[in-house]
matplotlib code that plots the C-alpha trace (Angstrom):
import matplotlib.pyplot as plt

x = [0.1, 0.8, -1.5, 0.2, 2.9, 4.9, 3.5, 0.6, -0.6, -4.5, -3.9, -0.9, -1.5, 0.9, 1.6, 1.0, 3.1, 6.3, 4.8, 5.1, 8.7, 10.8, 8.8, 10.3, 13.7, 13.8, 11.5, 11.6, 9.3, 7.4, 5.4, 1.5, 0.3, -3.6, -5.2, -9.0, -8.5, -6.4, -2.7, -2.5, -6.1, -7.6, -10.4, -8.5, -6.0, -2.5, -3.2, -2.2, 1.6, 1.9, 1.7, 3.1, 6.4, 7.8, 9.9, 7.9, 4.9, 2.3, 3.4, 6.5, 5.5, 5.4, 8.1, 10.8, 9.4, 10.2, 13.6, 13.0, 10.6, 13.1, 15.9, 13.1, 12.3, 16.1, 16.9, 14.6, 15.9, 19.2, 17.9, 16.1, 17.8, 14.2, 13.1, 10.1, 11.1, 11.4, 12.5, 10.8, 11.1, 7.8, 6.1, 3.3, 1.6, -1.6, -2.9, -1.3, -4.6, -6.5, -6.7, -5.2, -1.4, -1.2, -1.5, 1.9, 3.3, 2.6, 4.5, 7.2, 7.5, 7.4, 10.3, 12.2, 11.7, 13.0, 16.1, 14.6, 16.0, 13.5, 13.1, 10.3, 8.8, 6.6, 4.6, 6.7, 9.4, 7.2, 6.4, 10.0, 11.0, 7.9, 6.2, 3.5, 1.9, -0.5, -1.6, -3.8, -2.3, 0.2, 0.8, 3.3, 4.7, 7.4, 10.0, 11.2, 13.9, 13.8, 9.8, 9.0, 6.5, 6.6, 5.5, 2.7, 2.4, 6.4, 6.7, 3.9, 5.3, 9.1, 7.4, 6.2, 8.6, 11.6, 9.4, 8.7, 12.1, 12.8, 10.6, 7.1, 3.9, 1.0, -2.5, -4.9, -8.4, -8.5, -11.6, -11.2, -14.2, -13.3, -10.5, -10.4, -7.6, -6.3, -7.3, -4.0, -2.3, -0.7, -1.8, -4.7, -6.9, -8.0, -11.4, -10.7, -12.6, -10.0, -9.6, -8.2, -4.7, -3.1, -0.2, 2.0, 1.6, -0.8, -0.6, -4.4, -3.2, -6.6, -7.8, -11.0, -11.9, -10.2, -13.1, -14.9, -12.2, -11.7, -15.1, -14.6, -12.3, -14.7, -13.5, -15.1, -12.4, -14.5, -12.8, -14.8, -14.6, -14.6, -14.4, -12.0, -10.5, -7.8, -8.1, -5.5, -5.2, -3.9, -1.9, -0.5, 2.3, 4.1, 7.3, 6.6, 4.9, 7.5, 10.0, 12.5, 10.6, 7.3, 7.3, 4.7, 2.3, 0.2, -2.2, -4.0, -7.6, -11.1, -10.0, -6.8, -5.5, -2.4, -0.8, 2.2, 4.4, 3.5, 4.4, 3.1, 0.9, 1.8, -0.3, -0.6, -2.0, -4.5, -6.7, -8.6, -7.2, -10.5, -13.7, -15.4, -18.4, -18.8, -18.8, -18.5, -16.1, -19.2, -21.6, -18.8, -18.8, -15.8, -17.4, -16.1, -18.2, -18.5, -18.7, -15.5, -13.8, -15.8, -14.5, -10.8, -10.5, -12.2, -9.3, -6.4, -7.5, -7.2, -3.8, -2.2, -3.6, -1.2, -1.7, -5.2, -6.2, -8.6, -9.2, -7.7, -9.5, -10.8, -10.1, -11.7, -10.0, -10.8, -9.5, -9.8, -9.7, -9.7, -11.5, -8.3, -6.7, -3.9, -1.8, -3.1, 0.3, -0.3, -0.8, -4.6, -5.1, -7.1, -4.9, -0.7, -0.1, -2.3, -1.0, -2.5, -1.9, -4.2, -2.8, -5.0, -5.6, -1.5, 0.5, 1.7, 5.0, 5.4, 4.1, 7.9, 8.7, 5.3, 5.7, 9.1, 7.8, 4.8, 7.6, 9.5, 6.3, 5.3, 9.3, 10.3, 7.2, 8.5, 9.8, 12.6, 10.8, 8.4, 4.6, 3.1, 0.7, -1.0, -2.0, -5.4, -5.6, -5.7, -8.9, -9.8, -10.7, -12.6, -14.4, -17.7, -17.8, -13.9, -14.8, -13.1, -9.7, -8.7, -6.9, -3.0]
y = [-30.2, -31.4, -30.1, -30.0, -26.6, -25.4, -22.2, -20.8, -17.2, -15.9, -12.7, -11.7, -8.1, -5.9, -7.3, -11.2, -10.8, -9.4, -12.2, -14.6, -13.3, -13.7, -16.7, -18.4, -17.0, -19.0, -22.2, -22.2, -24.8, -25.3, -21.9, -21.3, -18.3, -18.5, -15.2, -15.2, -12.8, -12.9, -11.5, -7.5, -7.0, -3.5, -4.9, -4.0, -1.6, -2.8, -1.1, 2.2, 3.3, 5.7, 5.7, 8.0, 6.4, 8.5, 8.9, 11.3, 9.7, 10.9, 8.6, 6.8, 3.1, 4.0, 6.9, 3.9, 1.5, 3.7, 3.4, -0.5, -0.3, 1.2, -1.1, -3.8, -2.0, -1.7, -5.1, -6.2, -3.3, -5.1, -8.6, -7.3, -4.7, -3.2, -0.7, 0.2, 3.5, 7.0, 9.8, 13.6, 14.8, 15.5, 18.2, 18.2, 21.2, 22.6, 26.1, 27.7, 28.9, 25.5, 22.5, 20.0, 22.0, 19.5, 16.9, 18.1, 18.7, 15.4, 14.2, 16.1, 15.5, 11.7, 12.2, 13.6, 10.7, 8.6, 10.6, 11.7, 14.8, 17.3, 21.1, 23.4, 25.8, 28.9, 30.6, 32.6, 29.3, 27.1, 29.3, 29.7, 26.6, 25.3, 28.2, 26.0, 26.3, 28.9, 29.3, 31.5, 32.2, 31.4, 27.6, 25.3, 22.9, 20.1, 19.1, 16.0, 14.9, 11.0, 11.4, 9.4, 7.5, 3.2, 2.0, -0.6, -1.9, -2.4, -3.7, -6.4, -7.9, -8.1, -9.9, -12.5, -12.6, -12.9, -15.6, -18.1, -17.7, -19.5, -21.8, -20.9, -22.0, -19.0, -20.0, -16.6, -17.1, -19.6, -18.3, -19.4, -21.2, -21.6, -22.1, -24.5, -24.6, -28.0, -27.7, -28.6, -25.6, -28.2, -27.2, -25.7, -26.7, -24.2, -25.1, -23.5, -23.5, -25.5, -28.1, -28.4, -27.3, -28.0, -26.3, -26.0, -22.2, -19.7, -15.9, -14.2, -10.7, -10.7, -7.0, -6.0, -9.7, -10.4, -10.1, -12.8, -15.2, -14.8, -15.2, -19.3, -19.2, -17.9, -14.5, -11.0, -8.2, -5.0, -4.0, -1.0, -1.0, 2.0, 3.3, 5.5, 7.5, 9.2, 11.6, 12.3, 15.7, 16.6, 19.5, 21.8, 22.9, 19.7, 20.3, 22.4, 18.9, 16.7, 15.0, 17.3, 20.4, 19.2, 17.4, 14.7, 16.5, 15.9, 18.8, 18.3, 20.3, 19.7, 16.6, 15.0, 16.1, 14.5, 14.0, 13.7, 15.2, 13.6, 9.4, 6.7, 8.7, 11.7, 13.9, 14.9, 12.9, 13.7, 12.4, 12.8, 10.5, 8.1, 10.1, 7.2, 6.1, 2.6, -0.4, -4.0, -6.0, -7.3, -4.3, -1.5, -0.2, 0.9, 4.1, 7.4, 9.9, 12.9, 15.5, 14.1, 14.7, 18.3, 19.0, 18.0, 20.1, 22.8, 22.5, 22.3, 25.5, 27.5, 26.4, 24.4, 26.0, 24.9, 21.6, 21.2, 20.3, 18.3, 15.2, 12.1, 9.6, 8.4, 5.0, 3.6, 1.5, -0.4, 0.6, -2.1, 0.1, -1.1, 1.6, 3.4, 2.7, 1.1, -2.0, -5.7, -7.9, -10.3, -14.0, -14.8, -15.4, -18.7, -20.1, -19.1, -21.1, -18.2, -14.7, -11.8, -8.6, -5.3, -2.2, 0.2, 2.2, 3.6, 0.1, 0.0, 2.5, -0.6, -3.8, -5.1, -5.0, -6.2, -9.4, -9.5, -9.5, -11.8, -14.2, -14.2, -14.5, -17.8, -19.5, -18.0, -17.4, -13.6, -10.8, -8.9, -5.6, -4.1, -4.9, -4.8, -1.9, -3.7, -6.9, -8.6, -8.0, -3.9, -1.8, -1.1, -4.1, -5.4, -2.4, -2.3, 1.7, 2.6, 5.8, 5.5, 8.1, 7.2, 10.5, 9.5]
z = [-22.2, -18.6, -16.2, -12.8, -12.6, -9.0, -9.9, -11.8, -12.4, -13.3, -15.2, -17.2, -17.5, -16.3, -12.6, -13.7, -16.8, -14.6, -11.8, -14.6, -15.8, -12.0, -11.4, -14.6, -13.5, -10.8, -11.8, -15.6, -17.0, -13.5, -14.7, -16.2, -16.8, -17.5, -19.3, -19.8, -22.9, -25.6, -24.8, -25.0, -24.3, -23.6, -21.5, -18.2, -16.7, -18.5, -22.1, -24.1, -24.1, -21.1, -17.7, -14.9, -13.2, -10.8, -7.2, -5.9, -3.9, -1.5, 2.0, 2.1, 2.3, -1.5, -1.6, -0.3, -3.0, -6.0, -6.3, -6.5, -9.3, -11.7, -10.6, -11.6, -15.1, -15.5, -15.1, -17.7, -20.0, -19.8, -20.7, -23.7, -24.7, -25.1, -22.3, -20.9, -19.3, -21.0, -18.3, -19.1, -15.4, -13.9, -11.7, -9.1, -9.0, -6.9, -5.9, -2.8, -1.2, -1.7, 0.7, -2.2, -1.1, 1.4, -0.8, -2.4, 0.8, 1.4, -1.6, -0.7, 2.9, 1.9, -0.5, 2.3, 4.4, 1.8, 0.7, -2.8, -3.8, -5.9, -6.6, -5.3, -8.2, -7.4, -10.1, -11.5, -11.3, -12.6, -15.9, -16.5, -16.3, -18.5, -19.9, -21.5, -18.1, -17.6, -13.7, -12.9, -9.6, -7.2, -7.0, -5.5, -7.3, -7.1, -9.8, -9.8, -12.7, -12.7, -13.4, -16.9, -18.7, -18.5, -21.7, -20.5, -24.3, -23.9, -20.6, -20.9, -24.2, -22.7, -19.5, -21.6, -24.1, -21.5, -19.2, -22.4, -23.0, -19.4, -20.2, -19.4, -20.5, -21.5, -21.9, -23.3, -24.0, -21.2, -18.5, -15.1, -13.6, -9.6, -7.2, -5.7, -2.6, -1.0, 2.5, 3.9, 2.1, -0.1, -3.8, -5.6, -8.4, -11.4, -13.0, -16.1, -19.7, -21.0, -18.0, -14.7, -13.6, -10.1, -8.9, -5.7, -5.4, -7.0, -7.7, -8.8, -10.4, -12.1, -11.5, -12.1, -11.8, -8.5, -6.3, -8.2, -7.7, -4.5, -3.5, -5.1, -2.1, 0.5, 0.7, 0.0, -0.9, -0.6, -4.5, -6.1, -10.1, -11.8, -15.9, -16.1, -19.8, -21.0, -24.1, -26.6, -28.8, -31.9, -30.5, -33.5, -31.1, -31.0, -30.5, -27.1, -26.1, -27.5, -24.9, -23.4, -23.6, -21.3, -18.5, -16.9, -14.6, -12.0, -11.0, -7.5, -7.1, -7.0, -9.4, -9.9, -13.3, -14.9, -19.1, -20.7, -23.5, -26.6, -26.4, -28.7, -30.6, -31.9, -29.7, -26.4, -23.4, -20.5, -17.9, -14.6, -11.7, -10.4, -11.6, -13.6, -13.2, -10.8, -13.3, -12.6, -14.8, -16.8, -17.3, -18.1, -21.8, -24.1, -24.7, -23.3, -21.4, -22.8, -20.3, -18.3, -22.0, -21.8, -18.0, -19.1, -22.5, -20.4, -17.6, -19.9, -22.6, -19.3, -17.7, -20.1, -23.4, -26.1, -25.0, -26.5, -30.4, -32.2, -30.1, -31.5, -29.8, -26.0, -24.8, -21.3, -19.0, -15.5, -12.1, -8.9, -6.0, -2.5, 0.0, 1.1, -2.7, -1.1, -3.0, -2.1, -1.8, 0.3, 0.6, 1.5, 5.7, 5.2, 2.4, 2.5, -0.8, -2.8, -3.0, -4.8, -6.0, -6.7, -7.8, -6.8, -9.9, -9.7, -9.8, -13.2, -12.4, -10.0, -12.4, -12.8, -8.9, -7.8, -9.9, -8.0, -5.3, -5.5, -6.8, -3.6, -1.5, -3.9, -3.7, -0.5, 1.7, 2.3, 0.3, 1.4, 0.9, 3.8, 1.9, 5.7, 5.1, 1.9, 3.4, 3.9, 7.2, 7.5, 8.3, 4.9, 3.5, 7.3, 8.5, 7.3, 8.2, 6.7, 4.9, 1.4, 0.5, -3.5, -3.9, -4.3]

ax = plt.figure().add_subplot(projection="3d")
ax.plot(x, y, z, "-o")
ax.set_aspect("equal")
plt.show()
């Protein structure tokens, strides 16, 4: 295979397969993605069937991106003819005499900003509207109607699919050694297990790994790696849980709580938002802990109790989380012609724009949207003293 491309990609999870998709849109053949595991790994962040895609957002750098990210699943909906996006509506929810409120008033204040229209529930609202939920006393909550799941295990395969289709070139079980940037900003060289690639422009969407390769570069990205799970539950009351009757949730206290109707398996869906334990890509395990599992059962018999049966099974998964959990999109100070992309722990309702984007920033040198507030250059990732906030 030839060994120089215009454009390669490291990582073709969710954000590098979508990178890897509008790159080949544009350039075709002139396109490698590189993948250190086999395609459709679980040993990252872009696995399972479900995750939370929604309007509603805490600040509205995110709030004004939203609507973007389902044109972007939409589009590739229409390619297909396969789509990625299930809507269910979806509610935020927190106790009215606790501190996490604000967090909601946040999400809805943000929304406002950004022209979103949703629906505030009370207690007594909330119950009618889904009586599956069981508060235990007066909340507020937030209903938002385009709320859904993105199918990870969908939108990853139509990615790739869709970019070999225009012509590009996927190389899994390929490990990458060192980058190596020209010193010019003309071109890079991959040291990879299976060789050496050079290309024109390069996009690192590698995740839990993206520390490492940066640091070939010179560069230390203060990334913290966690273990996080999700639990599924053979619920007996399936069709309350089924799609149409329960929404997506998100349920802000002590601990970030969030699930879904049933999806992909046929059970129900929970987790706790960034609670894991700190892991580094190498030293993390596949197996779940146990008294998160306990702490989430325990949470759910109480408000959502229906929701609960015989566990099915945990998995594990990584998060990359910068020390304000803000996005990285951004090309890198010291080298323009490499651009990379960390989602935080909450970019896979975004995977399909993000690629976008990082496409435009690799062919056009700028992206039309506003990604100022997640570049290299902010206080979070160069203040030695910038007191971490991961609650979103």
């Amino acid at each position: 295979m030839k060994k120089h491309f215009d454009y390669i990609v490291l990582g073709c999870g969710g954000i590098g397969s979508a990178a890897l998709y509008w790159l080949s849109k544009r350039a075709g053949a002139a396109v490698l993605g590189i993948e250190q595991f086999p395609l459709f790994h679980a040993n990252g962040g872009s696995q399972d069937y479900s995750r939370i895609i929604r309007l509603a957002y805490h600040q509205e750098k995110y709030a004004r991106l939203t609507p973007y990210a389902y044109e972007a699943w939409d589009e590739i909906a229409a390619e297909s003819g396969v789509s990625p996006v299930t809507k269910t509506g979806g509610v935020q929810i927190a106790y009215q005499d606790r501190p996490y409120r604000q967090i909601v008033e946040d999400y809805a204040t943000a929304m406002d900003a950004a022209g979103i229209e949703y629906e505030r529930l009370d207690a007594d609202g909330l119950r009618d509207r889904f009586p599956q939920f069981q508060p235990q006393s007066e909340v507020v909550a937030l209903y938002q109607s385009q709320t859904g799941i993105v199918d990870p295990s969908r939108g990853n395969a139509i990615h790739l699919s869709l970019a070999r289709g225009y012509g590009a070139t996927i190389l899994d079980e390929c490990p990458v050694i060192s980058i190596q940037p020209d010193s010019h900003g003309e071109g890079v060289l991959i040291k990879t297990e299976q060789g050496g690639f050079t290309c024109d422009r390069l996009v690192v969407a590698a995740g839990a790994w993206t520390s490492t390769l940066l640091e070939s570069v010179g560069m230390k990205v203060p990334l913290g790696v966690t273990q996080e799970q999700v639990t599924y539950y053979s619920t007996v009351h399936l069709k309350e849980f089924s799609i149409g009757e329960f929404p997506v949730f998100q349920w802000k206290d002590d601990y970030s709580y969030y699930g879904f109707p049933q999806y992909g398996e046929v059970a129900t869906k929970a987790a706790i938002d960034a609670c894991g334990r700190t892991v580094t890509a190498k030293n993390r395990t596949f197996i779940p802990d146990p008294d998160r599992e306990q702490q989430l059962e325990d949470f759910l018999k109480v408000q959502i109790p229906n929701f609960v049966g015989p566990k099915l099974y945990s998995k594990t998964c990584l998060y990359a989380m910068p020390p304000d959990r803000d996005f990285i999109l951004s090309a890198l100070p010291d080298h323009p012609q490499i651009s990379a992309a960390v989602g935080a722990g909450h970019a896979y309702k975004f995977a399909s724009l993000l690629g976008k984007i990082l496409s435009e920033l690799a062919i056009d040198g700028t992206s039309r949207h506003d990604i100022s507030p997640f570049t290299f250059s902010r206080p979070a990732l160069l203040e030695r003293d910038f007191v971490p906030s991961l609650r979103v």
